[in-house]
C-alpha positions, 0 to 999 in steps of 0.5 A: 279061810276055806272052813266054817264052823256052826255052834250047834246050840241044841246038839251041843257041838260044833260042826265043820263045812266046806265054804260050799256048805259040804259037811266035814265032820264035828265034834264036841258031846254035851257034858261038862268035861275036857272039849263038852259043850252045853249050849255052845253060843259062839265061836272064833278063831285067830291067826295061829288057828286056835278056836276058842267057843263059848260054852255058855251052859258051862260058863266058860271058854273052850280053847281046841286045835282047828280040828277040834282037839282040846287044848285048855280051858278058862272062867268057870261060873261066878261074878269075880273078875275072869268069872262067867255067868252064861256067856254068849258071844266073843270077838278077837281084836287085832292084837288078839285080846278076847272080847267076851260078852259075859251075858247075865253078869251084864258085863264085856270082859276082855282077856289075853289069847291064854286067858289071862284076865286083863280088864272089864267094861260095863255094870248092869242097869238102864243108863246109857252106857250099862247093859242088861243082858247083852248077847253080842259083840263086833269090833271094828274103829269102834266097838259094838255091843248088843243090848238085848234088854235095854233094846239098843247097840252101845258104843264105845271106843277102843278105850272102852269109853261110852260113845254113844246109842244105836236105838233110834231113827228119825225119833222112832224106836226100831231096835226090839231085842238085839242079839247077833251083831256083827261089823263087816266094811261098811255095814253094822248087821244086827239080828233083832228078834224077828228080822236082820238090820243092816245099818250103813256106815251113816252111824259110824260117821256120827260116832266119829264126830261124837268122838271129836266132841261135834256131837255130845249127846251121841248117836241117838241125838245125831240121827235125830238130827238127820234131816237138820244137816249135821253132816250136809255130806250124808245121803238120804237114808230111808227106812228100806236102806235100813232094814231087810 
């Protein structure tokens, strides 16, 4: 709406602004306790106003009013199922399950909006569909998950089944250490260590005909292909389309 809400990783809180950037007040101290932070990643909010915060020092989900009053909690540190080590980020689906990026156990767990635990995607390693400390999640048709140690964006589609890899252009590596990624229309923004990609919806197409089984090794094989006429529809992209 009209608010937005900054986690303040080093004050340990969030703050409030107006969407002219006027600040309205904050809340939330360092600590361990009912509505304290440490390091607070992320944040998000859904349709009936509840903002859920990624209290990745505390390894756990912070639930509060739009106000900032606490309302409850879940997850605490662990590697069972519901557990947290250091999570990063969070994205809310539109049948309001939580996505949340369970950082140093390498793994996406998705919940109910009480926190009821509901199910589980990804085990760490380097092979195409696991994930060694990913930092960042968006959902669009698809979802999206940064990478950050295996340098790559993973997709995978509603069922949580691999689809395929953004790290790849034209056969040259661009991705370095992805963190922040978010989906909005048309463009996929992907924060990488020291600049901001902006990447159009020229992948999601490939994604869709990986899908469909007209490409079956994925993304990176389709971009290869760029030049060849996969999709003889597809504009030229260059790098500056690419990259900001």
């Amino acid at each position: 709406g009209d608010i937005l809400y900054v986690t303040d990783v080093a004050a340990h809180n969030v703050k409030v602004f107006d969407t002219k950037g006027s600040y309205l007040f904050s809340f939330g101290n360092k600590g361990s306790g009912q509505g304290d932070f440490i390091r607070p990643y992320d944040i998000a909010s859904d349709n009936n106003g509840n903002l859920f915060v990624v209290d990745s020092g505390n390894s756990r989900i912070v639930v509060l009013d739009k106000k900032g009053n606490y309302r409850y909690q879940f997850g605490s540190k662990g590697q069972r199922d519901g557990y947290f080590s250091f999570p990063t980020a969070i994205e809310i689906d539109e049948e309001g399950n939580l996505y949340v990026v369970d950082t140093l156990n390498s793994r996406i767990q998705i919940f109910s909006s009480d926190g009821t635990f509901l199910s589980k995607f990804g085990v760490v390693g380097s092979e195409a569909s696991d994930f060694i400390s990913p930092k960042g999640i968006t959902i669009g048709n698809f979802i999206y998950v940064s990478d950050s140690d295996n340098s790559a964006v993973k997709v995978f589609d509603k069922d949580r089944k691999f689809v395929g890899i953004i790290d790849r252009i034209s056969k040259r590596t661009f991705l370095s250490y992805p963190t922040y990624i978010k989906k909005s229309g048309n463009i996929l923004y992907v924060v990488d260590t020291d600049k901001v990609y902006m990447l159009e919806l020229f992948f999601s197409r490939y994604v869709e005909k990986a899908v469909e089984g007209a490409i079956t090794e994925g993304i990176s094989s389709a971009v290869d292909d760029e030049k060849t006429g996969i999709d003889k529809t597809a504009p030229p992209v260059t790098d500056a389309d690419r990259e900001i």
